[in-house]
Each structure stands twice: as C-alpha cells, then as structure tokens.
C-alpha positions in Angstrom: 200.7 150.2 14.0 200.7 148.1 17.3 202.2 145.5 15.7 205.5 148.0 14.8 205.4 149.6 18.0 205.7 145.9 19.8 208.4 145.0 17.4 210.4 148.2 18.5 210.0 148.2 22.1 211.4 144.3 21.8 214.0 145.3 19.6 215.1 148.2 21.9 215.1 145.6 24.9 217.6 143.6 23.3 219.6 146.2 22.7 219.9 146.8 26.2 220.0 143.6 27.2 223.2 143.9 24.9 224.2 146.6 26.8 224.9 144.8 29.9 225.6 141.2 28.2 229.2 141.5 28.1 229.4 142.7 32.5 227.1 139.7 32.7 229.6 137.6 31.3 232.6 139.1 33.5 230.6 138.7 36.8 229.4 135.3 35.6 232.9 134.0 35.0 234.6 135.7 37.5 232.1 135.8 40.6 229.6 132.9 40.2 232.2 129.9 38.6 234.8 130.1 40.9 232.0 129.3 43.4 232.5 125.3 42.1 235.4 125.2 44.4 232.9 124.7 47.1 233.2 121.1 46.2 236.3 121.4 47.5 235.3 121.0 51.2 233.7 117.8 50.9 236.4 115.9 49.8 240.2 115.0 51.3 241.9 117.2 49.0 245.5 116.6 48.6 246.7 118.8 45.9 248.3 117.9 43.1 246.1 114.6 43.6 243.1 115.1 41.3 239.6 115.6 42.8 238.5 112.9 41.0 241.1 110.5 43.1 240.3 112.4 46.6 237.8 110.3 49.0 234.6 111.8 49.4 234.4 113.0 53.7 230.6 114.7 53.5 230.5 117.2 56.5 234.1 116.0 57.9 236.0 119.4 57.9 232.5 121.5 58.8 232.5 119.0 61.8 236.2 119.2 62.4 236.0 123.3 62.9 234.0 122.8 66.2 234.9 119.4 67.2 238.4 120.0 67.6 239.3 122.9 70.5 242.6 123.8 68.6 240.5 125.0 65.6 238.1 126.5 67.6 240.3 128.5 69.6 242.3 129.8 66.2 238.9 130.1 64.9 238.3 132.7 67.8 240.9 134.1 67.3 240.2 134.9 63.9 237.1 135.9 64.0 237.6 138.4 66.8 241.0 140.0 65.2 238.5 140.5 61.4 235.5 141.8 64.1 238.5 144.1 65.6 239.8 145.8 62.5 236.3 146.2 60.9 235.3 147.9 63.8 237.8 150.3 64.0 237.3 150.9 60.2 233.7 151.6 61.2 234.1 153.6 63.8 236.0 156.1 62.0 234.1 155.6 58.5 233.4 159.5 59.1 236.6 160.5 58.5 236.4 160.4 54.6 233.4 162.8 54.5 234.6 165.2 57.7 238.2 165.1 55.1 235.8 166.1 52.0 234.0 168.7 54.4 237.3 170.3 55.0 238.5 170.3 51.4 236.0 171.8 49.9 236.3 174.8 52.3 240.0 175.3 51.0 239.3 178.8 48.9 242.5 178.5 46.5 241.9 175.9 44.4 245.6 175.3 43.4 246.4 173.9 47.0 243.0 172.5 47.1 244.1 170.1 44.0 247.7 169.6 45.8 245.6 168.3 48.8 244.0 165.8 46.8 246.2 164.2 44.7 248.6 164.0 47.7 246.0 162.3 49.5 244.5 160.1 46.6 248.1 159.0 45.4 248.7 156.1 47.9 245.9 154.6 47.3 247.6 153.0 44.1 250.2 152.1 45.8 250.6 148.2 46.5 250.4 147.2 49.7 254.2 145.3 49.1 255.7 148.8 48.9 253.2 150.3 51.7 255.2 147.7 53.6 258.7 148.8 52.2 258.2 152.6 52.9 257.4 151.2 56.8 260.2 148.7 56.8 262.6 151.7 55.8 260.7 153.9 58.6 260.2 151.5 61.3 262.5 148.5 61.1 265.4 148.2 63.6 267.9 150.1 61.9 264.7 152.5 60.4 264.6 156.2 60.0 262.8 156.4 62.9 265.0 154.6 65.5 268.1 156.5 64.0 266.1 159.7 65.4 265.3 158.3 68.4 269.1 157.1 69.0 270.5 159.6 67.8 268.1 162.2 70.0 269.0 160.2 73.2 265.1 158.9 73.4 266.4 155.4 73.5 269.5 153.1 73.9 268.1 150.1 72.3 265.9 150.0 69.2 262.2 149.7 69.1 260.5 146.7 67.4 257.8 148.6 66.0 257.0 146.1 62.9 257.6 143.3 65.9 255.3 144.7 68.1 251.9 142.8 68.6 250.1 145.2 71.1 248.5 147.6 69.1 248.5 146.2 66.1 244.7 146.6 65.2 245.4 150.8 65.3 248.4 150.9 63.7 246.4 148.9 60.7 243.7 151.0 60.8 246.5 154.1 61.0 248.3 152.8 57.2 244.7 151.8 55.7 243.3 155.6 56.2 246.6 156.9 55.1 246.4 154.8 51.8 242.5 155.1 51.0 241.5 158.5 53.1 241.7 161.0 49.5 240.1 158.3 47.5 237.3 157.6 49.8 236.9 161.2 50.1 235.7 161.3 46.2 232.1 160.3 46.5 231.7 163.1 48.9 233.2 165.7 47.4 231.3 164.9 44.1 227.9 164.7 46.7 229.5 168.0 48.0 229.2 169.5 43.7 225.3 168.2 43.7 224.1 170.5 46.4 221.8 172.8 45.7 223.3 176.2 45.9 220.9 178.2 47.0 220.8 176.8 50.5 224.3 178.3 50.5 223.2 181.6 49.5 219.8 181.4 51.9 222.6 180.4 54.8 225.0 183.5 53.3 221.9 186.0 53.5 220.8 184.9 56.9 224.4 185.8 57.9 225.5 182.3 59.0 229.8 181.8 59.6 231.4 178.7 57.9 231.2 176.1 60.7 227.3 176.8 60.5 227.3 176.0 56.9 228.4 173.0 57.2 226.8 172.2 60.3 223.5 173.3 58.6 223.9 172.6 54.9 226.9 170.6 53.8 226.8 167.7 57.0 223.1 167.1 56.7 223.4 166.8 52.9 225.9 164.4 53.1 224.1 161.9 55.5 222.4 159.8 52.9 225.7 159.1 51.1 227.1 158.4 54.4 224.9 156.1 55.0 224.7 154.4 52.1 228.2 154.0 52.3 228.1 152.6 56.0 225.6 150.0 55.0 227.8 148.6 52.3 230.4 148.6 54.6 228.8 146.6 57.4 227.4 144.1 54.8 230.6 143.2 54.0 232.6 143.5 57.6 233.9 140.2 57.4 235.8 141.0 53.7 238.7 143.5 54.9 241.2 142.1 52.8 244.2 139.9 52.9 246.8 142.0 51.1 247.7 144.3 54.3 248.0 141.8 56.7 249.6 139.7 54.6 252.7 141.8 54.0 252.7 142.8 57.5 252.6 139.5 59.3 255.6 137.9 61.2 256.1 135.7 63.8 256.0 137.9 66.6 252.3 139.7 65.8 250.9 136.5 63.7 248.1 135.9 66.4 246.8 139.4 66.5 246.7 140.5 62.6 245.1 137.2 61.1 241.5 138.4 59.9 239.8 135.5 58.1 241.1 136.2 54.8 244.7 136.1 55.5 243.9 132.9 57.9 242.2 130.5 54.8 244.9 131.9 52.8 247.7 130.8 55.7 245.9 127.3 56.1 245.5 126.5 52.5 249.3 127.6 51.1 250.7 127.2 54.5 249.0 124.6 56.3 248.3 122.0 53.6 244.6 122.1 55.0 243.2 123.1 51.8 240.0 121.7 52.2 239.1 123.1 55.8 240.2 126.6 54.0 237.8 125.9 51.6 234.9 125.1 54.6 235.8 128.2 56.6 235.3 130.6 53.3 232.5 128.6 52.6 230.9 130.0 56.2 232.5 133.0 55.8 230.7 133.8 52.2 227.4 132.4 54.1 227.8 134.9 57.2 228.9 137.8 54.3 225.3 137.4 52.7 223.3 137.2 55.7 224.5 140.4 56.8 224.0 141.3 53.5 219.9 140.4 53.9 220.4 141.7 57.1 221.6 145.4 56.2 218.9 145.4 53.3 216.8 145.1 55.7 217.4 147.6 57.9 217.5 150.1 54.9 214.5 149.5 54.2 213.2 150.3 57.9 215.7 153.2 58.2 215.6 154.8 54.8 212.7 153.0 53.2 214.5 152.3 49.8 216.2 149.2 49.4 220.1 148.8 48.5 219.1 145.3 46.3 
C-alpha cells in the first residue's frame, strides 16, 4: 500500500514537472543562452570577423569605460538620463491605481467599458506609430502649430519634437498615455477581490464615496501597490529602448539616451560592439543587485519574499 502511494505521488510529480517543462524550455532558450554573448566583451570584436579570429583583450573594454573621460562623461550622462525617466515613472506609479479607483466609481457600466478600452487601446500600439501620431501633431508643419499660427499665438513654428528641455516629462507624458488603462487592470481586478461587506459596513455607518475609498478601496489596494512598486524599482535601470529610440534626433540625442538605447547606439551605430556588450554586462549586474536588494527590503517591509 505504501509502496503504491510512493509510486503515485512520484508519478503526479512528474506530471507537473511536465506541466512547466515546456516554459522552462522558452525561458531557458530565450533568457539564459543569449547570456553567452557575454563573451563578447572580452574579445576585439569586429563583426562579420568571427569570434574565433578576434584577439582575446581580458578586462580591456571594462578598463576602457573608466579610464577614458569621454566614456565616462557619456557614461554619466547615460546613467543620469535612465535614473531621470525611472524616477519620474516612479513617482507617478500611483496614477494607475488612483485611475482604477476612479473607474470603478463610474455607475453606468456602458461608459465605464468605453473608458477602458479607450484607455487600454494604445497600449498595442507600436511605439513607430506613437511617434507618427506626434510627428503629425507636433512636427513643424503639425496640427498643433497650424492652431497656434493660425490663432495668432506664434509667428514662427515651435520645434516641439526638436526641443531637448523637457524631454524627460514629455516621455513620461506619451508612456502614461500608452500604458495608463492597461496598468490600471491588476487593480481593478484587486478592486473585484474585495470583500463586500466592508462596503456595506462603510454604507450602514453612513460614510460618502470619497470615504470609501479613503477607508476601504485605497487601503485595500496598498499591497498590490506595493508589490508592483518593488518590481518596478528592481528593474529601474530596464525602461526600454523602443520610445526613445523613435524619438531621438540630433537636437535632444544627449538628453533621451537611457542605457538601453545607448548600447544599442554604440553597438549598430558606433561599431563599438564589444564595449556595448561590457556596459550591458554591468547594467544586467546592477539590474540583479537591486533585484537582491528590493527582496530584501520586502522581506523587512512586508515579511514575505517576492523570490
């Protein structure tokens, strides 16, 4: 009888361990073996000269990124343009779970759909055709300095795509336009799992709306709030590349490289495809320390542990 209850319990873990064989095999190939492009950075890469052909330079390009002041200063640069934008993406990572708040108080549930799906809609959009809808709004001869001519505002027209002063906001502005309804779904779904009685309690104790939610809805919110923010801070430095990408030129190049968009610029645009592969080498170091470091702190905060 032991013997068949030993044999079952071993035949239902493999079963689940076939369960999750085939995701192990997607994150295998698709997270862990692109890794041996590390090598990448130890060598004087050329491409198309084969890695096998390409002398071996140890720590050269590691050395190289604080030896020489031109890469530090880039480097800087960088790093505090990715700090910038995170931040800002941080500081307003409320605004997805005030949005849900808001939703869910709409009482006809037709408009409360048309909300939604207005608001989750761009974020399938691509970022090349974010950048088209702002070329045709904000370019030179855009819809916006037609207005603004043809109002009397201004004489000449306004390089808004041109202009590198604020570009950090206006960045943050089209990312919480294109992912503000879809980052809004975990809370409203949060929203569905509370319990309703403390909406009834808070109905009979004669409470308004606003003291629901300050009372009820807000505080039941917080863990996936902060769940969320954790997960976001362990991976500040990965904001993207596609955005800035599309919206670099030559006139706001210096302010909107974040560190993906710069190995990207350096490797395709610089030649330097070995130094690329260094600085993402750091970078993915840096992106799992703050990992550890965020785990961490859950587990002081919250006491559970996000891995």
């Amino acid at each position: 009888m032991v013997r068949l209850q030993g044999t079952g319990m071993r035949s239902m873990s493999i079963r689940k361990f076939l369960y999750i064989l085939p995701f192990m095999i997607v994150i295998a190939t698709f997270s862990y073996y692109p890794l041996y492009g590390w090598v990448y950075a130890f060598f004087d890469y050329m491409p198309p000269t084969p890695l096998s052909q390409s002398p071996f330079v140890g720590f050269k390009w590691f050395r190289s990124l604080a030896e020489n002041q031109v890469k530090v200063d880039q480097l800087l640069q960088v790093i505090k343009n990715t700090f910038g934008m995170s931040g800002l993406l941080l500081l307003f990572s409320w605004l997805p779970m005030i949005f849900a708040i808001f939703l869910n108080e709409i009482k006809a549930i037709w408009f409360r759909k048309f909300v939604q799906t207005v608001t989750t809609l761009p974020n399938f959009i691509s970022w090349v055709l974010v950048y088209s809808l702002a070329f045709t709004m904000f370019s030179s001869e855009g819809i916006a300095n037609g207005l603004l001519k043809q109002w009397g505002f201004i004489d000449t027209p306004v390089l808004f795509l041109q202009n590198s002063d604020h570009v950090w906001m206006t960045m943050w502005m089209w990312t919480t336009w294109k992912t503000l309804g879809w980052s809004a779904i975990l809370y409203i779904a949060a929203i569905t799992g509370i319990d309703d009685s403390l909406y009834e309690a808070a109905h009979v104790d004669g409470a308004t709306r606003m003291q629901v939610i300050r009372h009820v809805t807000l505080p039941s919110l917080l863990p996936t709030y902060f769940v969320l923010l954790l997960l976001q801070i362990a991976s500040f430095l990965n904001n993207g590349m596609e955005q800035y990408f599309v919206f670099q030129n030559s006139f706001n190049k210096d302010t909107i490289q974040v560190l993906d968009l710069y190995v990207y610029n350096l490797a395709m645009g610089g030649g330097s495809y070995s130094v690329s592969v260094a600085i993402s080498m750091l970078k993915s170091l840096i992106s799992v320390l703050l990992l550890f470091t965020v785990n961490g702190l859950s587990k002081l905060v919250r006491g559970e542990s996000m891995v």
